[in-house]
SEMIBA-239702 format. One record per residue (C-alpha): residue number from 1; x, y, z. Coordinates in steps of 0.25 Angstrom, whole numbers. Layout:
// SEMIBA-239702
MARBA NUM X Y Z
...
END
This chain:
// SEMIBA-239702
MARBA 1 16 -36 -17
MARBA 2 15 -41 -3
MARBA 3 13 -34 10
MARBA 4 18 -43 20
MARBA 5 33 -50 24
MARBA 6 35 -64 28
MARBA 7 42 -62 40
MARBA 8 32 -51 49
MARBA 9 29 -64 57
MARBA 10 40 -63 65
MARBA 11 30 -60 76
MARBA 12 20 -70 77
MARBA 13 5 -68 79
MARBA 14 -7 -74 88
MARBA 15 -18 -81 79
MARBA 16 -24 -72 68
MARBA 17 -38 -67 68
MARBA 18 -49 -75 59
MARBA 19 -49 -69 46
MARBA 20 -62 -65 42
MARBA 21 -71 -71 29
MARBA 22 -62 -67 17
MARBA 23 -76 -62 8
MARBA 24 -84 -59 21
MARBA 25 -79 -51 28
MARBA 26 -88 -37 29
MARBA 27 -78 -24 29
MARBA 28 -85 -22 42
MARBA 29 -76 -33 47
MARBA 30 -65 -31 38
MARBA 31 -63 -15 41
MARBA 32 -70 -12 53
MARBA 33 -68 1 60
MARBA 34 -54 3 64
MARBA 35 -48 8 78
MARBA 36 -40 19 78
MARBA 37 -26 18 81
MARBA 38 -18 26 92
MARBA 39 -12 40 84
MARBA 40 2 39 84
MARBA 41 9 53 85
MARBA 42 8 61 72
MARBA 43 20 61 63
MARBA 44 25 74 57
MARBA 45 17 83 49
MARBA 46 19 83 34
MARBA 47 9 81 22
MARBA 48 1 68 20
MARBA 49 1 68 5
MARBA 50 -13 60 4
MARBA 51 -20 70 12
MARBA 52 -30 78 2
MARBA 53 -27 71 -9
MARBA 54 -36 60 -18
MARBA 55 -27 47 -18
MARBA 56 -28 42 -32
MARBA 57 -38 31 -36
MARBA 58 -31 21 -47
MARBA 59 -40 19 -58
MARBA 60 -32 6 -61
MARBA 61 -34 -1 -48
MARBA 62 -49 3 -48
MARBA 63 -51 -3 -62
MARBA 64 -47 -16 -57
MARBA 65 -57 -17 -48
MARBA 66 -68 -14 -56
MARBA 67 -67 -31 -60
MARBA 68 -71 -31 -44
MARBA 69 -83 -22 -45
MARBA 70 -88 -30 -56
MARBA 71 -87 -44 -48
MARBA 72 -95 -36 -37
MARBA 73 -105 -32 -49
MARBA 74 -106 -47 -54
MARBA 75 -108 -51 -39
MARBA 76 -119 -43 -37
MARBA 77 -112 -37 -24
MARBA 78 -114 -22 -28
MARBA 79 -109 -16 -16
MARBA 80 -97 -19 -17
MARBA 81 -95 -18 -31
MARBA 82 -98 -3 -27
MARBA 83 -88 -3 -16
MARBA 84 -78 -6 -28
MARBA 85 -80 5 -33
MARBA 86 -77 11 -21
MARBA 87 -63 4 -20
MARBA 88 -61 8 -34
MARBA 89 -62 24 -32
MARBA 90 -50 21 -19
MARBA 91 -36 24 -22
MARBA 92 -26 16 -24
MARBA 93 -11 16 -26
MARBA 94 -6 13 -38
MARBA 95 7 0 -40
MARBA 96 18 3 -50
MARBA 97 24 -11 -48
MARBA 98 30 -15 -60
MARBA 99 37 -5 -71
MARBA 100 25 -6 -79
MARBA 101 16 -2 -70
MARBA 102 24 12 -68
MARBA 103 12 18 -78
MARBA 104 3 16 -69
MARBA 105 9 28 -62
MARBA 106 5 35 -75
MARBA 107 -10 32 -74
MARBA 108 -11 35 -60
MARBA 109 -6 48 -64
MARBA 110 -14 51 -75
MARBA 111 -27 47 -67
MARBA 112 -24 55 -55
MARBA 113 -21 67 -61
MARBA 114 -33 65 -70
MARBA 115 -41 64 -56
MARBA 116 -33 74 -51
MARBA 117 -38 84 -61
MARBA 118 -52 80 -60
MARBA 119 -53 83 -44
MARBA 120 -43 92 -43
MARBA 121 -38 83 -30
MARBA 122 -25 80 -28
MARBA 123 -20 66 -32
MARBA 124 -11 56 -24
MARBA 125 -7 45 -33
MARBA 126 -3 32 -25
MARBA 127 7 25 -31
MARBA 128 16 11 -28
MARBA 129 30 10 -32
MARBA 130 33 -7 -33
MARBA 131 43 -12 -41
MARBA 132 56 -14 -32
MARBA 133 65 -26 -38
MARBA 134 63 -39 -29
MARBA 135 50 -34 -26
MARBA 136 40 -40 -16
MARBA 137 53 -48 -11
MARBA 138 48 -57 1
MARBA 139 34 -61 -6
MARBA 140 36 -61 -21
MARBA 141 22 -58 -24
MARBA 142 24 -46 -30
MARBA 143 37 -47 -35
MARBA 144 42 -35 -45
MARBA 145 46 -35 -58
MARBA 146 62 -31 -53
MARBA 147 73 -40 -51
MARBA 148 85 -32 -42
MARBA 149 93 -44 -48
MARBA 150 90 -40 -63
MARBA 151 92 -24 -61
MARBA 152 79 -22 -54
MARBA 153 83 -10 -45
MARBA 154 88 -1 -57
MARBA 155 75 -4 -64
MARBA 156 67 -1 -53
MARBA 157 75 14 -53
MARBA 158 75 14 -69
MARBA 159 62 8 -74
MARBA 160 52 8 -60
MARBA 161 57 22 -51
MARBA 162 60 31 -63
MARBA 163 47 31 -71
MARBA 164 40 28 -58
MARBA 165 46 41 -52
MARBA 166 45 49 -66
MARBA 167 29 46 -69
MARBA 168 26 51 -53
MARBA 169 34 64 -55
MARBA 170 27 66 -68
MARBA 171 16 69 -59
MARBA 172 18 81 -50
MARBA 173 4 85 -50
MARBA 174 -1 71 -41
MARBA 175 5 66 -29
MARBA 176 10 50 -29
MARBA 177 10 41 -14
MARBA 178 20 30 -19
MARBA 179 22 19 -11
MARBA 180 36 12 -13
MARBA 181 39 -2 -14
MARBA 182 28 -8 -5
MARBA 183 35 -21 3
MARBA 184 50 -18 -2
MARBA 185 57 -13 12
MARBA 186 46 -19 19
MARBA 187 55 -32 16
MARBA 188 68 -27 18
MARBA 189 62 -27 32
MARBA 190 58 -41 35
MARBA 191 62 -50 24
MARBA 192 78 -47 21
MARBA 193 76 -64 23
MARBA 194 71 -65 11
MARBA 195 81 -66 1
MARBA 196 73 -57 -12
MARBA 197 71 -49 -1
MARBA 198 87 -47 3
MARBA 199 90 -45 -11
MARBA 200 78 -33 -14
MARBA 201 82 -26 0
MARBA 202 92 -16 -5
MARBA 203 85 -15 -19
MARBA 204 71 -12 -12
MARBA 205 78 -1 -2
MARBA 206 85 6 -16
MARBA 207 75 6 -25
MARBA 208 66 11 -15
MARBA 209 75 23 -12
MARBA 210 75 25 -25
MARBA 211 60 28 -26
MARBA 212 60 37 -17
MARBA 213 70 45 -21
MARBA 214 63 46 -35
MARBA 215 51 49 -29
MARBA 216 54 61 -20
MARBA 217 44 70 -30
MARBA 218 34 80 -21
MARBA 219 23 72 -27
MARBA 220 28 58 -22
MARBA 221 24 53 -8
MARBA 222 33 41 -6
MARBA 223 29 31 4
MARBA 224 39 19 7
MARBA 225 32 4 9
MARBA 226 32 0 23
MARBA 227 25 -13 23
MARBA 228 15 -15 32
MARBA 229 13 -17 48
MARBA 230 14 -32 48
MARBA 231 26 -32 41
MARBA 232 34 -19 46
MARBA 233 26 -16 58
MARBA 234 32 -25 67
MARBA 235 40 -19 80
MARBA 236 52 -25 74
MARBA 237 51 -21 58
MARBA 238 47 -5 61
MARBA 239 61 0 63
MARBA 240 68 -10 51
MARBA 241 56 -4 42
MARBA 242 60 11 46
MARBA 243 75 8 42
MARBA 244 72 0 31
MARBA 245 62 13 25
MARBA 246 75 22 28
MARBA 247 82 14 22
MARBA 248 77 17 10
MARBA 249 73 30 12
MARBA 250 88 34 15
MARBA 251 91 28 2
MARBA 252 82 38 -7
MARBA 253 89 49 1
MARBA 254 102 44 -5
MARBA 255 98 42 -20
MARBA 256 90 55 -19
MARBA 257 102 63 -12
MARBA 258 93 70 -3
MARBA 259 86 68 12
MARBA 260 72 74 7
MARBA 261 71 60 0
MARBA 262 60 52 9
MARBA 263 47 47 8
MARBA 264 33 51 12
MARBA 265 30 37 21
MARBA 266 27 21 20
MARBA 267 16 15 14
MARBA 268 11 2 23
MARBA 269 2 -11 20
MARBA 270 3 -10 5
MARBA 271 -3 -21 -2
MARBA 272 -7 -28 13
MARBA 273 -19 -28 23
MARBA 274 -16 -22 36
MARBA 275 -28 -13 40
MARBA 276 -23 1 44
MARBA 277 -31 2 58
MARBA 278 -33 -13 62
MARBA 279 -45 -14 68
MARBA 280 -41 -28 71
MARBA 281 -26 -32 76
MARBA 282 -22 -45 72
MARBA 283 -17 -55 78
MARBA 284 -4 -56 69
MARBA 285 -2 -41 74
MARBA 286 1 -42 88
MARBA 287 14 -39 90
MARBA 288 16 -28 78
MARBA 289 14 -12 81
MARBA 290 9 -12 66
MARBA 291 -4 -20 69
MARBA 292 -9 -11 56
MARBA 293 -5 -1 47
MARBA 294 -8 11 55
MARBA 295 -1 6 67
MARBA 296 10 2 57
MARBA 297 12 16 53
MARBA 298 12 21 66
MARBA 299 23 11 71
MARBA 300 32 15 59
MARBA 301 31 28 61
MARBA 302 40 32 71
MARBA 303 51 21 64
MARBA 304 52 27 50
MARBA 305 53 42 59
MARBA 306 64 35 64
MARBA 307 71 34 51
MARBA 308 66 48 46
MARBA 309 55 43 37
MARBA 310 42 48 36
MARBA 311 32 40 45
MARBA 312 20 41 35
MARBA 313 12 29 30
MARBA 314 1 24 17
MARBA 315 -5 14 21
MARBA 316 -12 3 12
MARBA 317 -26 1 14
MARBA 318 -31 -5 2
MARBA 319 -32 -19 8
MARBA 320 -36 -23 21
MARBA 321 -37 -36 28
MARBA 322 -49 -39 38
MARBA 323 -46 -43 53
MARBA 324 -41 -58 52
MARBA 325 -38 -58 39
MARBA 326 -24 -62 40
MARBA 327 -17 -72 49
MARBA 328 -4 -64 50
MARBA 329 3 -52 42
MARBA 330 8 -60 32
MARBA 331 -4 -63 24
MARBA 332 -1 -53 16
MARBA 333 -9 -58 2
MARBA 334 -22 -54 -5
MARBA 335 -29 -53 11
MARBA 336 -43 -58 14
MARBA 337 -53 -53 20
MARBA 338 -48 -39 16
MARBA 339 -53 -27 10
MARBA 340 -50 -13 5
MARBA 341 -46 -5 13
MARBA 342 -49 9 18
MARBA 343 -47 18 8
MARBA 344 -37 28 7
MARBA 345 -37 39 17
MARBA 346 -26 49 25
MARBA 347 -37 48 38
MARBA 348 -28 37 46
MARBA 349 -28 41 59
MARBA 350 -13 38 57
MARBA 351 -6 50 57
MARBA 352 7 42 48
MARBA 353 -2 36 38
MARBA 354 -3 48 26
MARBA 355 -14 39 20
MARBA 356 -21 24 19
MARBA 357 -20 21 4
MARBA 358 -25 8 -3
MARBA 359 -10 4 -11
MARBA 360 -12 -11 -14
MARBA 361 -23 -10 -25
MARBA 362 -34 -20 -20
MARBA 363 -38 -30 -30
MARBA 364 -24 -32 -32
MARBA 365 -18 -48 -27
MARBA 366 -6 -48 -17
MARBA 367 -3 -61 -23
MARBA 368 -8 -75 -26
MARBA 369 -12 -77 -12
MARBA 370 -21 -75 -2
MARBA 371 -35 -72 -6
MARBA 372 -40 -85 -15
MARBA 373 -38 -85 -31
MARBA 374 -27 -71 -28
MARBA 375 -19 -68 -40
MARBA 376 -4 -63 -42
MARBA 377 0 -51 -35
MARBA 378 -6 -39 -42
MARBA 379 -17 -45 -51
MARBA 380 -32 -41 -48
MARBA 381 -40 -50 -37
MARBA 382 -54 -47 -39
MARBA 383 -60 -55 -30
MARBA 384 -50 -50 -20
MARBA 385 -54 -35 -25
MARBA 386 -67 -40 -21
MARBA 387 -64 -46 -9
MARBA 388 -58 -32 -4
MARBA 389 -69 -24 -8
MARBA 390 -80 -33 0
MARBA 391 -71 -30 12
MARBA 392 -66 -15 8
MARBA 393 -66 -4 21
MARBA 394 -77 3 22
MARBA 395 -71 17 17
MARBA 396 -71 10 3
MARBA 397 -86 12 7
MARBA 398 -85 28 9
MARBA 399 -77 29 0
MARBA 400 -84 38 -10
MARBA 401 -77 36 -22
MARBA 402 -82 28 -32
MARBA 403 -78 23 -46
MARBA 404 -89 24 -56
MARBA 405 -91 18 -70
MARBA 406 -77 11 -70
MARBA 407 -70 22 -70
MARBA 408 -59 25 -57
MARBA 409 -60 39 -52
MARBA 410 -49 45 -41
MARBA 411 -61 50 -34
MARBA 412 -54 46 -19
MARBA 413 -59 53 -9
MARBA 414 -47 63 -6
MARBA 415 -39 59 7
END
């Protein structure tokens, strides 16, 4: 999946900043201490379903990095192979992006519940809903496995929604955060040029809608994909984004037949770089209110209030690039010098973000670009995954959860 559009250039930007060694650069440079941003006004009051709950740690991500530790091991460079184990013990969503992944909603149940008992903390299960027909429509990186030309939308509704929805609502006893359809409206916004792109629009809208009125259980906290600043974030794209989430939104209120049809918020940066608190404003940024995520949330706040929707944002830390690092948004793929992010946490200092969350597993390629020697999108990098952990934020540090002995514990500190 990509996380970025080819036509958020539209305003142009002065000289970037020198990117930074790709395997040198310390996490002091790479994620030094942030500014705070100016509080915007605090939205209504309601529930922030992450607050007191352990966010599920995916054994099946964490596995995969145990090939990372083991390079560390062979390389003698035993602090970080202990800070892999660190990154193993952080949560992470879970991708159902192909019909045969939906029984990876099954293990994810089956652990938590298991944890679940152990701890006797509650458990919030991240899960990404990805399958939409005419998928990754302006890139083609991580194009699906649906035509909408060879019945594609019915077998999303049939085969991909059904059991998806059936297998959640099996589980009344956990909670699920499911993001839905990262970069589908995102285009429908900016690349209607784009002639996959025209063809998927009202296809992306439907089967959205369709989602969310499946997924209206208490249990379920839906949040919409919003892109991320340097696509949506501009002065020009923050009203056409709102309409274009009502859109859709409307829609579920008709297939369901009811107006309490709606979603809990947006997800933003999935699968991309921005920092959430920049503490370096890019050149490329100058002209957007949405220089980072933060402010991104806060500038499509009050558009989505507009439109009735819930002005309540995830946002995707998992991967973050150091200062200089890009040349402009667009760079969008496999990202040096970056690093994990800050772990998952509900302290923000943004009153309309519920929670940061890592959603893009790390380890995982955007594609065969970017970083040297990238493979296709989804197969295991490890010298990216080890290229991350060198330059991981130091709450991976803090973080007091380890994984012992190979074996992946939910043992997440609670948020």
């Amino acid at each position: 999946m990509r996380a970025a559009t080819a036509l958020i250039a539209a305003v142009s930007a002065a000289g970037a900043v020198s990117a930074l060694p790709a395997d040198d650069a310390s996490s002091l440079i790479l994620h030094p201490k942030p500014t705070k941003p100016t509080k915007p006004s605090k939205p209504s009051k309601d529930v922030n379903p992450f607050e007191g709950k352990v966010h599920y740690v995916n054994p099946v991500w964490a596995d995969k990095l145990d090939q990372t530790y083991n390079s560390f091991i062979k390389q003698k460079d035993f602090a970080n192979a202990k800070r892999v184990r660190k990154v193993q013990a952080v949560s992470t969503f879970v991708w159902v992006s192909r019909l045969s992944e939906l029984a990876n909603i099954d293990g994810a149940i089956a652990t938590a519940r298991k944890e679940q008992r152990r701890t006797g903390k509650k458990q919030i299960i991240g899960l990404v809903l990805y399958n939409l027909p005419d998928r990754d429509c302006s890139a083609g990186e991580s194009a699906g496995e649906l035509d909408s030309t060879q019945n594609g939308l019915q077998r999303y509704k049939d085969e991909f929604l059904k059991p998806y929805v059936a297998k959640v609502s099996a589980a009344p006893d956990l909670e699920f955060a499911i993001v839905l359809e990262p970069d589908s409206l995102g285009n429908l916004v900016t690349n209607m040029a784009v002639p996959l792109c025209a063809r998927a629009a009202p296809i992306y809208t439907e089967g959205i809608a369709h989602a969310i009125a499946a997924l209206q259980q208490d249990n379920v906290h839906l949040y919409i994909d919003a892109a991320h600043g340097g696509w949506l974030g501009w002065a020009d794209n923050l009203p056409l984004a709102a309409a274009e989430f009502a859109k859709a939104v409307n829609r579920a209120k008709e297939i369901s037949g009811t107006n309490a049809t709606t979603v809990r918020g947006f997800s933003t940066n999935v699968s991309n770089y921005n920092p959430f608190n920049a503490t370096v404003r890019e050149n490329y940024t100058e002209w957007s209110p949405s220089w980072d995520e933060s402010h991104y949330a806060t500038s499509l706040a009050p558009f989505l209030e507009a439109q009735g929707l819930p002005a309540h944002f995830l946002v995707d830390q998992g991967r973050v690039h150091a200062p200089g690092a890009r040349k402009e948004w667009g760079e969008w793929c496999n990202v040096s010098p970056a690093g994990f992010g800050q772990v998952p946490t509900t302290k923000t200092e943004n009153p309309y973000v519920d929670s940061l969350v890592w959603i893009k597993p790390g380890g995982e390629s955007d594609g065969q670009c970017g970083f040297a020697g990238a493979p296709k999108a989804g197969a295991w990098h490890d010298e990216y995954a080890q290229h991350l952990t060198k330059n991981a934020h130091p709450s991976v540090d803090k973080n007091n959860s380890v994984r012992k002995d190979g074996m992946a514990r939910s043992r997440a500190v609670q948020l």
